[in-house]
C-alpha positions as CSV (number, residue, x, y, z in Angstrom):
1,X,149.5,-79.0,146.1
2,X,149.7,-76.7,149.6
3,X,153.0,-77.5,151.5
4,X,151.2,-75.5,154.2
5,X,148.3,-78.3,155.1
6,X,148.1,-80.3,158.1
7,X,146.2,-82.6,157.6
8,X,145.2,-84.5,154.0
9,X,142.8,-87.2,152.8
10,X,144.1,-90.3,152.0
11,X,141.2,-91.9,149.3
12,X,140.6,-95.7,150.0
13,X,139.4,-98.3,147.5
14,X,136.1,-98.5,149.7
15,X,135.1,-94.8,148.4
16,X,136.0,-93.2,151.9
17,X,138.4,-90.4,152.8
18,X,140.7,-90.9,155.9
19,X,141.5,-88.0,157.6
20,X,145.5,-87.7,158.2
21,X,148.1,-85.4,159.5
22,X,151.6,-84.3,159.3
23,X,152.2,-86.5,162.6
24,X,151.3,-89.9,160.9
25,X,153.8,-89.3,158.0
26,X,155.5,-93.2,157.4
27,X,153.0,-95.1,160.0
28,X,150.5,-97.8,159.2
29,X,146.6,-96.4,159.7
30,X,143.4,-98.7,158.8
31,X,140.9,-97.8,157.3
32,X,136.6,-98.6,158.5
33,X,136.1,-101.1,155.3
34,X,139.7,-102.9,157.1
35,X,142.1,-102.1,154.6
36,X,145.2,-101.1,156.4
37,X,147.1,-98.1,154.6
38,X,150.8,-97.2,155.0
39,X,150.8,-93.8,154.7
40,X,154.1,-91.6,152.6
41,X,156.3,-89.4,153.8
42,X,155.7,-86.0,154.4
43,X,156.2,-85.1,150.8
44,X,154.5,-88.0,149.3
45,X,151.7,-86.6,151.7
46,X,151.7,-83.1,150.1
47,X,150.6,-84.9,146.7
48,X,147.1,-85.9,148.4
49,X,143.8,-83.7,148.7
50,X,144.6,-81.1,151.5
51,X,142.1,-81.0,154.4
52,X,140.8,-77.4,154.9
53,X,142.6,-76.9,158.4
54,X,139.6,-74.9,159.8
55,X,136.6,-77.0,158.7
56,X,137.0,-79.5,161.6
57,X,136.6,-76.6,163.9
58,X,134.5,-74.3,163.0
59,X,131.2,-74.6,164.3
60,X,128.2,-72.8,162.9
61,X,127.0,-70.6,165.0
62,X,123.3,-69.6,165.9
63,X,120.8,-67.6,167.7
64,X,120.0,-70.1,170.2
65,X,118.3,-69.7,174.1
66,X,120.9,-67.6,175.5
67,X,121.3,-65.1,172.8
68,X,117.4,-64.9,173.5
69,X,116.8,-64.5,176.9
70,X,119.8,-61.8,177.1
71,X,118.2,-59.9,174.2
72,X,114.7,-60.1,176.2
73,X,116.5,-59.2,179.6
74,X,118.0,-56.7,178.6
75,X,114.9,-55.0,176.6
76,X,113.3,-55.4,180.1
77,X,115.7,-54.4,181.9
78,X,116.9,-50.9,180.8
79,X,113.3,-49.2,179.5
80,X,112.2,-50.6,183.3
81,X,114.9,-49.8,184.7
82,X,115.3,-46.4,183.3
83,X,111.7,-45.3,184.1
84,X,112.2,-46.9,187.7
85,X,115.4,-44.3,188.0
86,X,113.3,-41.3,186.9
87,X,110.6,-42.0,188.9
88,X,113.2,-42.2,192.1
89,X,114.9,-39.0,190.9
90,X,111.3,-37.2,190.5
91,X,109.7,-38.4,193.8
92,X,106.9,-36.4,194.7
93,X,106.9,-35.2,198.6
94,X,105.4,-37.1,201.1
95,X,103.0,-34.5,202.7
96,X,103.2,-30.9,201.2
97,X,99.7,-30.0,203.3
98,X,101.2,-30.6,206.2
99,X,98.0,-31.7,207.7
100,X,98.0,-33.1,211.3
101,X,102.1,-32.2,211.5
102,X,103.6,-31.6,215.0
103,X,105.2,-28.4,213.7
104,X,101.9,-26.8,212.2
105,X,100.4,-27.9,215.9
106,X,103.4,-26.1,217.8
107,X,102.6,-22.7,215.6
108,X,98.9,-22.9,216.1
109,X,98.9,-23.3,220.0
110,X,101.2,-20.6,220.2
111,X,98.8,-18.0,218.2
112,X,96.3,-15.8,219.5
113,X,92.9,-15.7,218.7
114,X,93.0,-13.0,215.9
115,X,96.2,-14.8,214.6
116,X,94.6,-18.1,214.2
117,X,91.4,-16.7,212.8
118,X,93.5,-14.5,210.7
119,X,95.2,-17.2,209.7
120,X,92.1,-19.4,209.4
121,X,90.5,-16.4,206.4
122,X,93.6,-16.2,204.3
123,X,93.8,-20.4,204.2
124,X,90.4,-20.3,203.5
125,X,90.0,-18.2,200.7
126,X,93.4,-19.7,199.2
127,X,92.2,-22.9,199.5
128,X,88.5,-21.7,197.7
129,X,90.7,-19.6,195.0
130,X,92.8,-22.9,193.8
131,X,90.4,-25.9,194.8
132,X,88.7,-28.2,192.6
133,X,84.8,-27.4,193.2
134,X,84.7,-31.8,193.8
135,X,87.0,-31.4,196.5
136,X,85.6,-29.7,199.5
137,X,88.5,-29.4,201.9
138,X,91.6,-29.9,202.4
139,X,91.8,-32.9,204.5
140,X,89.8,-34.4,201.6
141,X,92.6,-32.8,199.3
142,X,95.2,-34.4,201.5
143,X,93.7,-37.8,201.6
144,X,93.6,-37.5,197.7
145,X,97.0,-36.6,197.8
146,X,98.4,-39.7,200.1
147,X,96.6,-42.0,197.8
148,X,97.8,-40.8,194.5
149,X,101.4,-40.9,196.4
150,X,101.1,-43.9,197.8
151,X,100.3,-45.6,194.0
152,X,103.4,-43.7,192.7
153,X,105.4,-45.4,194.5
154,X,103.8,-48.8,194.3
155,X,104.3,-48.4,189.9
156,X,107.9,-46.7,190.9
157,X,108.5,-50.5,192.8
158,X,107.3,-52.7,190.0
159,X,109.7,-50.8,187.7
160,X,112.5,-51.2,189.5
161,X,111.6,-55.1,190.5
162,X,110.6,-55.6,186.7
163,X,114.2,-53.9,185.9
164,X,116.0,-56.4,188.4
165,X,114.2,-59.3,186.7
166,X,114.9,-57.9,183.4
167,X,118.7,-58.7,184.7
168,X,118.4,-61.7,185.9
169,X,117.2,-63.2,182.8
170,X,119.9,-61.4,181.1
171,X,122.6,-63.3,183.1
172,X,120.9,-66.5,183.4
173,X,120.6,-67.1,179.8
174,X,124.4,-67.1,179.1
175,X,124.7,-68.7,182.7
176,X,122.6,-71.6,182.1
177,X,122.8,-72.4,178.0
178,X,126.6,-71.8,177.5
179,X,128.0,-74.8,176.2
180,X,130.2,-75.9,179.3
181,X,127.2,-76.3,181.6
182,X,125.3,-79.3,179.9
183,X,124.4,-81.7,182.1
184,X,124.7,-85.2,181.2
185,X,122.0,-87.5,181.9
186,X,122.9,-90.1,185.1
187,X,123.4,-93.2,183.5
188,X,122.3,-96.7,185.1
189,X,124.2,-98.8,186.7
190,X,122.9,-102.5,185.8
């Protein structure tokens, strides 16, 4: 048969198959129905039905929790993540008003009059030109503004906190499921 076999299987009277190598060539091996065997030499084992080498070994392999909570993490993780990353990269500013800022302060004590009046006519009719008629000023503008910045950055933080999540569950499903970290029930002493 295959000279290139390790291991054969040596048919007892009892119906069942006894799984022998190479190594057991000439010794004596019994079998579960009691019969003890003497097994041949390692040419008279070559003569017997040859064990597929890798059958023993191979085991079937299948989608099981870790594959899935890697896949989920990371389908959390990057879209989140990738959106939190934008929205950091595309902040809006904090105040582009300027209302109530210690530099616009500084400028307007040191005006005259005219200036600040002036000044006062061209805001105002800039601020009329380019306002929403529901918004009447531009404190009210501002306070709009804060809010709507303010919530950016409250959906910019659940991104990126969804995104680390998403990566947690990415590296605890291999973490916890591989196959070296089963934990084996305490037995009782008694």
């Amino acid at each position: 048969m295959s000279a290139m076999s390790e291991k054969y299987f040596l048919p007892c009277s009892c119906g069942e198959k006894l799984l022998v190598s190479r190594a057991q060539a000439g010794l004596t091996i019994t079998c579960t129905c009691g019969l003890k065997w003497e097994l041949p030499t390692q040419r008279g084992l070559e003569e017997l039905e040859p064990a597929e080498p890798d059958v023993q070994r191979v085991r079937k392999r299948s989608w099981g929790p870790a594959q899935a909570l890697l896949t989920l993490g990371i389908l959390i993780a990057i879209p989140s993540g990738g959106w939190a990353a934008l929205r950091f990269y595309a902040s809006p500013e904090a105040n582009p008003y300027n209302i109530n800022s210690n530099v616009n302060r500084a400028i307007f004590d040191r005006m005259t009059i005219t200036q600040t009046f002036e000044y006062w006519d061209l805001a105002r009719h800039d601020i009329e030109a380019d306002t929403d008629p529901q918004v009447e000023s531009i404190g009210e503008m501002a306070d709009e503004y804060q809010f709507n910045y303010r919530d950016y950055w409250r959906w910019t933080w659940f991104f990126a906190a969804l995104a680390v999540a998403g990566l947690l569950l990415a590296i605890s499903g291999p973490l916890f499921f591989s196959p070296g970290t089963r934990r084996r029930a305490p037995q009782r002493r008694g």
